[in-house]
N, C-alpha and C positions, 0 to 999 in steps of 0.2 A: 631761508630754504625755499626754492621754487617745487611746487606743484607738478607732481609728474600726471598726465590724461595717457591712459592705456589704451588703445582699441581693444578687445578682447571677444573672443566665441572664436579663434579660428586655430584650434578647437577649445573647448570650452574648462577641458582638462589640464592642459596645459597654461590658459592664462588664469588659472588656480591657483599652478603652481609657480608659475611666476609674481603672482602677489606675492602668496605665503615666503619664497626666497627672497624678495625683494625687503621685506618686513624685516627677516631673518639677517638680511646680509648691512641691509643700514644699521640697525642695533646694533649690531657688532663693529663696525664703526664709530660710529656714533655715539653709541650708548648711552643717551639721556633722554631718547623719544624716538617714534616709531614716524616715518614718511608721509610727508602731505600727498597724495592720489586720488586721482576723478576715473573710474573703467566706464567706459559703456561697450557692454554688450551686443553684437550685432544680430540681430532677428532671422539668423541667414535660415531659408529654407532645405530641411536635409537634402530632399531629392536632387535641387539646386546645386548643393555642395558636395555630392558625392560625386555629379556628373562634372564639375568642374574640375576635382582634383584628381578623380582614375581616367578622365577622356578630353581632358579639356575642356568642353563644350559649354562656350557662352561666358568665358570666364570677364568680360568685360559687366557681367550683371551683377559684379562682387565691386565695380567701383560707387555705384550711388552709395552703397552702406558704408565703402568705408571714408569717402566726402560728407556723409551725412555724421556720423560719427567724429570725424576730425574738427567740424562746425561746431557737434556739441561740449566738445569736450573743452572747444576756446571758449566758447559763450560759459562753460559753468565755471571757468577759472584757471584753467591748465596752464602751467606758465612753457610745457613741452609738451608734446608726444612722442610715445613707443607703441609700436607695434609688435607682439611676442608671435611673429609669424612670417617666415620669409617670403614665402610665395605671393604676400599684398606688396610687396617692395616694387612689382613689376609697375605699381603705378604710383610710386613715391613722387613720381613728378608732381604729378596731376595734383596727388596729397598737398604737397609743398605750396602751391599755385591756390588752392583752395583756402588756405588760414596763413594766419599774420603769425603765429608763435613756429618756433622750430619744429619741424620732424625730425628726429634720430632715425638714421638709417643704422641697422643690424649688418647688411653688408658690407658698410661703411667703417664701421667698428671693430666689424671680424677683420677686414683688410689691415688695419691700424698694427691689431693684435698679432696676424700673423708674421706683419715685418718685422713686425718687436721678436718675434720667437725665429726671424731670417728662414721663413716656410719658402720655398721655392716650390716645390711641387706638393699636390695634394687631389685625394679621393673628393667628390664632391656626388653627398646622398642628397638629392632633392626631389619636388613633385618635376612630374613631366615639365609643369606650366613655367616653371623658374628656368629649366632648364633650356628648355625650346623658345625662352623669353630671353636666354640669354644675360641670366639676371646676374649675374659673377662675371664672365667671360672679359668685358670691356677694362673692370678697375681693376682685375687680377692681370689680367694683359700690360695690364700698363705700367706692370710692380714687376712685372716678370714671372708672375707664381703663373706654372704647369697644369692645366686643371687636368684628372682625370672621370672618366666617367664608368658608372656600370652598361652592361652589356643590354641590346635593348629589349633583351628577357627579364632579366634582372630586373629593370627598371617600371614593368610593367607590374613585374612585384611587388616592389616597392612603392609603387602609387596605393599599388590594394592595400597592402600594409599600412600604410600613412589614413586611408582614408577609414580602414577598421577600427585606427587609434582614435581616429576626431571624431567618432560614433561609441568609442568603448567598447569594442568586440575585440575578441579571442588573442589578447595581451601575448599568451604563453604562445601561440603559434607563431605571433608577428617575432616574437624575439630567436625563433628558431630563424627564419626564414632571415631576417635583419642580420645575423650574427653570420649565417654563409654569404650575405653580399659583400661583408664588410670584410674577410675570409678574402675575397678572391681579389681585394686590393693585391695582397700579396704577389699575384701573379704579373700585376702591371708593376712593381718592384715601386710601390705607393704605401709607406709607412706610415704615412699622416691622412687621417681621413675625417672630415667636416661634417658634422652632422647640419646639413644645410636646410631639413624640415625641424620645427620646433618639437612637434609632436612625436619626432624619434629620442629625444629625450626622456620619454617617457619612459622604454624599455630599460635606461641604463644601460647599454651595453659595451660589452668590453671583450678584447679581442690579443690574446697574446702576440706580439711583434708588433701590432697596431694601435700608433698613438691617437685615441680618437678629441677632436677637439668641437665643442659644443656650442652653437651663436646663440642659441639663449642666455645661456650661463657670460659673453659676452654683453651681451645686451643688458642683461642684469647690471653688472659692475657698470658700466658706462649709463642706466639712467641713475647710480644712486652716487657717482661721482657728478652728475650735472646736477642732479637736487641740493646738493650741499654745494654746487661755486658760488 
């Protein structure tokens, strides 16, 4: 079995539960022992992180942690890493350039996933930062898949929403407010819609006419099918 190295804090609820289903979903598989993993936790400063994911500002001060992170996790043994958080994708290069073991791209995977399910078009819920980074646009382009976007109301929303979850504040309002962005797909004639923050998984949500599809839950299956190659 190889060794999976998580980065993990981005938020800190979510590479929770990303362990815990990771645990959960090799067992079942598996079912004669639980996953070899290394997490480290990044030390990220709130104020830090609130201003990078509702304004963007300064988001290049998220790459020493997660190069300082990716170092640790080769030097304690990791024979891979994942990252349970889309919006560090934007420097998956740099990731890659920094350690000799693989990085698993999330975006990489979802792509994989949606062809398998023949997605031509889809909703796409992200931070601002992924978004305005461009962080889909190129490999979905090149597959053919239609991105759609929310409106740039909407989407100001949705940053607060994301950044209230990766602090733990007011669950039940973000899922009110999460459930009409997701709602107004409908109107762009968008059945399919990606939960492209980690931490919108959180809310669970689900949205009649609307097949929503989750890159965590991707992510999951694709690091516990590389631990077992």
């Amino acid at each position: 079995m190889k060794t999976v190295g998580i980065i993990g804090g981005l938020g800190p609820e979510t590479t929770a539960k990303f362990i815990l289903n990771l645990n959960f979903e090799f067992v079942r598989r598996f079912k004669s022992s639980r996953p070899p993993m290394l997490i480290w936790n990044i030390p990220m400063n709130l104020k830090t992180e609130k201003e990078i994911i509702t304004k963007g500002i300064g988001k290049q001060r998220l790459l020493p942690f997660l190069i300082e992170a990716a170092k640790k996790l080769e030097k304690g043994g990791s024979d891979f890493i994942v990252i349970p958080c889309n919006t560090a994708h934007i420097f998956i290069k740099q990731l890659r350039n920094s350690v000799k073991i693989p990085v698993l791209s999330i975006i990489e995977e979802t792509l994989k996933h949606l062809n398998n399910q023949s997605i031509k078009k889809i909703g796409i819920l992200a931070t601002s930062i992924s978004i305005e980074g461009k962080l889909f646009d190129k490999l979905f382009s090149e597959q053919r898949i239609k991105i759609m976007l929310p409106s740039w109301e909407e989407q100001k929303t949705l940053d607060n929403i994301i950044s209230n979850l990766v602090q733990g504040k007011e669950k039940k309002l973000c899922k009110k407010g999460l459930k009409k962005i997701i709602n107004n797909f409908k109107k762009l004639d968008t059945p399919v819609v990606l939960l492209a923050c980690t931490d919108l998984q959180l809310l669970n949500p689900s949205c009649n006419g609307i097949k929503i599809i989750d890159t965590l839950e991707i992510l999951l299956k694709s690091a516990v099918q590389k631990i077992l190659n």
